[in-house]
C-alpha positions in Angstrom: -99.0 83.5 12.5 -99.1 86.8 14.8 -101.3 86.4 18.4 -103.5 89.1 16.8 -104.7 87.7 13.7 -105.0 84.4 15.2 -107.1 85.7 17.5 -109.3 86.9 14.5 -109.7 83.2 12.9 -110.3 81.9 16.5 -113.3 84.5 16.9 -114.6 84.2 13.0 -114.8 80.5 14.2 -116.3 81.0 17.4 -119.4 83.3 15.9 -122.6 81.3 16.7 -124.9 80.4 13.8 -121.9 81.3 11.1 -120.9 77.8 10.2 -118.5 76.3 7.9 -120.2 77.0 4.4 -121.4 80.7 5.6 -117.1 81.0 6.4 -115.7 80.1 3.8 -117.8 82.0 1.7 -116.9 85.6 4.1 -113.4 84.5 3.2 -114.1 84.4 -0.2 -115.8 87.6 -0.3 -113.8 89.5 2.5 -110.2 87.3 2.2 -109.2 87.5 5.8 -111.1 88.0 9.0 -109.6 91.2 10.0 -111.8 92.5 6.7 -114.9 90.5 8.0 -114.6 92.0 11.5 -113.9 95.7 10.1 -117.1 95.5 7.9 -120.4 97.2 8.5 -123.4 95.4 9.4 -125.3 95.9 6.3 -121.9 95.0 3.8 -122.6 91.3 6.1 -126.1 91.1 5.4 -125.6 92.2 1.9 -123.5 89.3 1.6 -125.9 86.9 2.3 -125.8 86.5 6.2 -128.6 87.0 8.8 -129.4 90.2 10.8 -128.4 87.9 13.8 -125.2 86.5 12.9 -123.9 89.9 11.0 -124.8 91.9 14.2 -122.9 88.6 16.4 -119.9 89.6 14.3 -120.2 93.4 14.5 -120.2 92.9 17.8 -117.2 91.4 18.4 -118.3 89.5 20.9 -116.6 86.2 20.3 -112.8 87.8 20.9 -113.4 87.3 24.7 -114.0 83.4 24.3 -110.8 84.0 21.5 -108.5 84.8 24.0 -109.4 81.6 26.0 -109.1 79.6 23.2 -105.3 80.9 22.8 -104.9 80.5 26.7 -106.0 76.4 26.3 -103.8 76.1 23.0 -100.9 77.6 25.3 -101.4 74.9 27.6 -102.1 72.2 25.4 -99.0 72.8 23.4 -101.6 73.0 20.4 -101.9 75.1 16.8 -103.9 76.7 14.7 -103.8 75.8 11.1 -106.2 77.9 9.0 -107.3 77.7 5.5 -104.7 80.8 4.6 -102.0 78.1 5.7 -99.2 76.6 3.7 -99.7 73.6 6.1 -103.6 73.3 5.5 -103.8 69.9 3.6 -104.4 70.3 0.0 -106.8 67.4 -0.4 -109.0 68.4 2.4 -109.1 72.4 1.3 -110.4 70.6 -2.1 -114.0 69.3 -0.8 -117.0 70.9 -1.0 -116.7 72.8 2.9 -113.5 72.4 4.3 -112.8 73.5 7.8 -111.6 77.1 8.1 -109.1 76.4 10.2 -108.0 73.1 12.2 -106.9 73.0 16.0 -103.5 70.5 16.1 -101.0 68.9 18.6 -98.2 66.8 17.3 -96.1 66.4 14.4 -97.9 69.2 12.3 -95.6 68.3 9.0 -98.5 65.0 9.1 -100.5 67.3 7.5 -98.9 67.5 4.4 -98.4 63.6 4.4 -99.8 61.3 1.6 -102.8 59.6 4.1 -105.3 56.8 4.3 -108.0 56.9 6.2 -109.1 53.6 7.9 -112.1 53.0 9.7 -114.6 50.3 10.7 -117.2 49.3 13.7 -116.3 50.0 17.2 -117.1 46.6 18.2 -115.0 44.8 15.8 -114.1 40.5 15.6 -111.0 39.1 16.4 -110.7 39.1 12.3 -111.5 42.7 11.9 -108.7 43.6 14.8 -106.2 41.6 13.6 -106.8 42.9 10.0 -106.6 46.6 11.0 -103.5 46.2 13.4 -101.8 44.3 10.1 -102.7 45.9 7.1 -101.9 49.3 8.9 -98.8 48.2 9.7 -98.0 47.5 6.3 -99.4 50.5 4.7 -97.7 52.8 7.1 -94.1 51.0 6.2 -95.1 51.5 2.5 -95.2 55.2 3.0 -98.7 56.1 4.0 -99.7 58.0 6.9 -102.9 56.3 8.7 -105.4 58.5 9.4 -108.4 57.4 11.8 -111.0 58.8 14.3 -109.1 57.3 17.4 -112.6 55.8 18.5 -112.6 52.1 20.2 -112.5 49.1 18.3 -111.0 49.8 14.7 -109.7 53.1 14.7 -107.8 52.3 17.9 -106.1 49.3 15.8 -105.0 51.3 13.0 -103.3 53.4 15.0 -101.7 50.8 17.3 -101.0 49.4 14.4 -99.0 52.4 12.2 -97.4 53.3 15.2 -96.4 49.8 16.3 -94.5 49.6 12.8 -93.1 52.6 13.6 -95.0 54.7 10.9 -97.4 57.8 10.9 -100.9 58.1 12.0 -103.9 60.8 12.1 -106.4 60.8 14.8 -109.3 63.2 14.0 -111.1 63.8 16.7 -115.1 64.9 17.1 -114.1 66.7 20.2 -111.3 69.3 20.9 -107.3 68.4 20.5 -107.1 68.4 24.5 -109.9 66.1 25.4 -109.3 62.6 25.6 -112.6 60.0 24.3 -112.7 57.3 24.7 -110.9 57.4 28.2 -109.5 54.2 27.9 -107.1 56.1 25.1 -105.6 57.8 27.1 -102.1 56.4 26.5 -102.7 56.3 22.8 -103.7 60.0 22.8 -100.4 60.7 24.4 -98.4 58.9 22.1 -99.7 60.6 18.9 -99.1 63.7 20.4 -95.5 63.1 20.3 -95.1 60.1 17.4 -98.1 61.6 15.3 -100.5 64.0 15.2 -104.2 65.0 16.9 -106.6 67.1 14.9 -110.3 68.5 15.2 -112.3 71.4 14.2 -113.9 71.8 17.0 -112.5 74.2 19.9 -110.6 73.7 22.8 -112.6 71.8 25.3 -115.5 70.9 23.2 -116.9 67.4 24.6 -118.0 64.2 22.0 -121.2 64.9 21.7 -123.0 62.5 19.0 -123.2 64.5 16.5 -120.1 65.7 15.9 -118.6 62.3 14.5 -120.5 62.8 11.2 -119.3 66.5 11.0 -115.6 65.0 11.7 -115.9 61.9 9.3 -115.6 64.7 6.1 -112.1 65.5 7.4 -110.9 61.9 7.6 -111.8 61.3 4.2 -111.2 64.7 2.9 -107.7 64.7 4.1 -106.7 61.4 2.5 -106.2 59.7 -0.9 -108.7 56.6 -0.2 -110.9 55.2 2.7 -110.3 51.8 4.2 -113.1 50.3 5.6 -112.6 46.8 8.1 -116.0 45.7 9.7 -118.9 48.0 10.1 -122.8 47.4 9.5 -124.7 48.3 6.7 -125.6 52.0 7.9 -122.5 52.6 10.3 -120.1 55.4 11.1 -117.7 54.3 8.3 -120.8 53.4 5.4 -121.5 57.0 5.7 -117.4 58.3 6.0 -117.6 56.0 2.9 -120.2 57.7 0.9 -118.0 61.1 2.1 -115.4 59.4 0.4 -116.9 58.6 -3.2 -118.5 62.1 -3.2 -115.2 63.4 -3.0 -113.9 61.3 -5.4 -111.5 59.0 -3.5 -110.5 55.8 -3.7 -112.1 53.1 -1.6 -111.3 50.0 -0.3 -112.7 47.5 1.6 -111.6 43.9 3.9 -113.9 41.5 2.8 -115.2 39.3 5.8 -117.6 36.5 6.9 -121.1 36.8 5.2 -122.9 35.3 8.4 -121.5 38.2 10.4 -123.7 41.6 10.3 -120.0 43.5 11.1 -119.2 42.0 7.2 -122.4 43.6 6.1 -120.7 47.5 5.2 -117.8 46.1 3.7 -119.2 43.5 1.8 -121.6 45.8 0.1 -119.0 48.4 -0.3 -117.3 45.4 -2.4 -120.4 44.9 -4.5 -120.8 48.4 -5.6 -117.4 48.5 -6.5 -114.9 49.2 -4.1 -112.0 47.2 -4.3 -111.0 44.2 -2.5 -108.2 44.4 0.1 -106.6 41.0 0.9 -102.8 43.0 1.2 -101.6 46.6 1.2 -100.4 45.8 -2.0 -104.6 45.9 -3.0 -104.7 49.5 -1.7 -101.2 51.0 -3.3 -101.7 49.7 -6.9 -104.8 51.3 -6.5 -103.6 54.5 -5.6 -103.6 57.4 -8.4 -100.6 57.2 -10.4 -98.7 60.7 -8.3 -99.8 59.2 -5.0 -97.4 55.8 -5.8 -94.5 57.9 -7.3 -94.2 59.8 -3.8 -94.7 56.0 -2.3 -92.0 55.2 -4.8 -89.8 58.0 -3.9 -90.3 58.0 -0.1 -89.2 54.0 -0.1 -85.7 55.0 -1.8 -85.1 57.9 0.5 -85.8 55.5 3.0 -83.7 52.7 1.8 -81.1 55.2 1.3 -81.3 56.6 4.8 -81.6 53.0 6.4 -80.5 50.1 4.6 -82.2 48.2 2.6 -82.6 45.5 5.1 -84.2 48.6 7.4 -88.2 46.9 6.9 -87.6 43.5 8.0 -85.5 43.8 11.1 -87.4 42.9 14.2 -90.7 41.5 12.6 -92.0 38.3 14.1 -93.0 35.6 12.6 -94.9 32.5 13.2 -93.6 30.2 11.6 -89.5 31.3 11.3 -86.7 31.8 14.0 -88.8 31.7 16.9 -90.3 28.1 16.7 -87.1 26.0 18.7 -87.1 28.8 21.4 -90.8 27.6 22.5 -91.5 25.6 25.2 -93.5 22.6 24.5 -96.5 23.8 26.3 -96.1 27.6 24.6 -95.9 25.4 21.0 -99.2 23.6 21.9 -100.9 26.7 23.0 -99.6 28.4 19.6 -101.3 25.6 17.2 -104.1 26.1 19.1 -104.9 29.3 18.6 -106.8 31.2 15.2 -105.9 34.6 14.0 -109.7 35.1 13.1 -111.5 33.9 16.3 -110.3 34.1 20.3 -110.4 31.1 22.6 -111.0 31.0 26.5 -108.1 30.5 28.9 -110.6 27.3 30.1 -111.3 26.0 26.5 -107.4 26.1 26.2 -106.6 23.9 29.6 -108.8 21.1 27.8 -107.3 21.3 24.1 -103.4 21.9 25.7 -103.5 18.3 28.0 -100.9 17.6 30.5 -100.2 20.8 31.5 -101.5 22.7 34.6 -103.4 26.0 34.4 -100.1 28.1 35.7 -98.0 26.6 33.6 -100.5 27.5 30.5 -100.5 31.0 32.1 -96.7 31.2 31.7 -96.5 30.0 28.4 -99.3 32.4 27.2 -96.9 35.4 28.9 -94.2 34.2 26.8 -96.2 34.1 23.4 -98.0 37.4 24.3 -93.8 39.1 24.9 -93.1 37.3 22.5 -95.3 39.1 19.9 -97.2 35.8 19.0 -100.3 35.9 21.1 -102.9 38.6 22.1 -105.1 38.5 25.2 -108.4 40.1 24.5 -110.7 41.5 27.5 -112.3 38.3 29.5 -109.4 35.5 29.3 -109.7 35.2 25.5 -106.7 34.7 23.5 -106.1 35.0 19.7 -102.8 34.0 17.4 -100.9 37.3 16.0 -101.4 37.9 12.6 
């Protein structure tokens, strides 16, 4: 795309009061912006906007903020991808108001990428963690790219977990592509700009405020083939990205989980209304639209061609073969006593693992967590690996 017409989609995005719908339907009208700019206040009007907005646009006032905008993509190393693009997705220029254009640093082939969105509570269970960081894994090995809102708690674990099995992931964010929320991803943020890819609607430098996660939850789900959803409350952040998802007509699919837990409340429910049950990624991909598994299906030979066919299962741990005679006798009592589903305190520990003193736990916890075994969760609580 040339500076100049760039420019243009940056300032028809910029104009205050326009919005998405009001856009796309200039676009339709007008076809680019460099028509939408050249036309007269009352063709505008006559078109269906306000007096205020077709006089904003008139104006040109928004090309001075424009030219910022390019100066913080320059530095961010970010796109623009507008609807006019061949790299716009094609299931998310399908819903009802796509974006007009999308801001983007990373891998910007992702876009084009057969994706699942997964998404759940950001104060998720030991279960719910391990569940995301797994099944993501697996999904992303099968082919799919994850796509998630890189909040805390869930969306954080599907991306660990995609990128951990060394497949690609999404983040969508509700601020702009150079802003980092939470803070405590900042690490993660920096890897998907290199291994994956960062996208949002909003400019560059626009904060998290509140309500931009409900604007942003349309693009998760209308850039995917299904919705996952792993823990959440009855009216949470991923009930309502969801609802997006059956009013777009995708697929979801929800992790069932403990009916005394209000986290198991969303998903639960999304079971009983008929989503369908995910115990294995195998749930989600036979699930999957029949042209959505033949790319799956194609994308695993090219793959295998390009790899090996023993390519998947090099490196994966396991908890029960190869790495059982190489424990320590302490690490081994440790191990059994841990739960994939539920963490246990460092001091709860020191009374089930007897005869062994609290350093000598310590080291053997170290070598289960290198290992790939054991995770340590904030506050000396430890869960088994899934």
């Amino acid at each position: 795309m040339l500076k100049e017409e760039e420019l243009h989609w940056l300032a028809l995005k910029l104009v205050s009061g326009l919005g998405t719908r009001n856009s796309g339907k200039m676009l339709d009208r007008f076809k680019t912006p460099q028509a939408i700019f050249r036309a007269s206040r009352s063709e505008l009007e006559g078109a269906g906007l306000s007096g205020v907005v077709a006089q904003s646009i008139t104006s040109g006032c928004t090309f001075e903020d424009a030219v910022v905008q390019q100066e913080k993509m320059l530095e961010a190393g970010a796109e623009l991808v507008t609807l006019g693009d061949a790299r716009y997705p094609r299931p998310l220029r399908e819903i009802f108001d796509p974006p007009i254009a999308l801001f983007v640093r990373g891998r910007v082939e992702l876009l084009q990428s057969l994706s699942l969105a997964v998404v759940g509570t950001r104060r998720p269970t030991p279960y719910g963690l391990a569940a995301a960081e797994r099944l993501t894994a697996d999904l992303a090995h099968a082919g799919l790219a994850i796509v998630s809102g890189m909040a805390r708690g869930i969306d954080t674990a599907a991306h660990k977990g995609a990128l951990a099995a060394g497949g690609d992931t999404v983040a969508v964010l509700g601020c702009g592509v150079d802003v980092v929320y939470p803070s405590e991803n900042r690490k993660l943020a920096a890897d998907l700009a290199v291994k994956g890819l960062i996208v949002s609607e909003f400019p560059m430098g626009a904060v998290a405020f509140p309500q931009n996660f409900p604007i942003r939850n349309r693009i998760i789900s209308g850039m995917s083939v299904g919705v996952m959803v792993v823990e959440g409350a009855q009216y949470s952040g991923s009930a309502i990205t969801a609802k997006l998802a059956m009013d777009q007509g995708r697929e979801v699919f929800a992790v069932p989980g403990n009916i005394t837990s209000k986290l198991s409340w969303g998903p639960n429910l999304l079971i009983k209304q008929g989503a369908r049950l995910v115990q294995d990624w195998n749930d989600v991909v036979s699930d999957l639209p029949a042209e959505a598994r033949r790319q799956l299906i194609e994308k695993g030979r090219q793959r295998i061609l390009a790899e090996g066919p023993a390519s998947g299962c090099a490196g994966q741990a396991s908890l029960l073969d190869g790495v059982g005679p190489e424990l320590g006798e302490t690490a081994r009592h440790a191990l059994a006593a841990l739960h994939v589903d539920s963490s246990v305190h460092l001091d709860n520990l020191l009374e089930i693992v007897q005869d062994t003193s609290p350093s000598e736990l310590i080291a053997a916890l170290f070598e289960l967590e290198m290992l790939g075994l054991v995770k340590q969760l904030p506050g000396k609580n430890f869960v088994k690996v899934w």
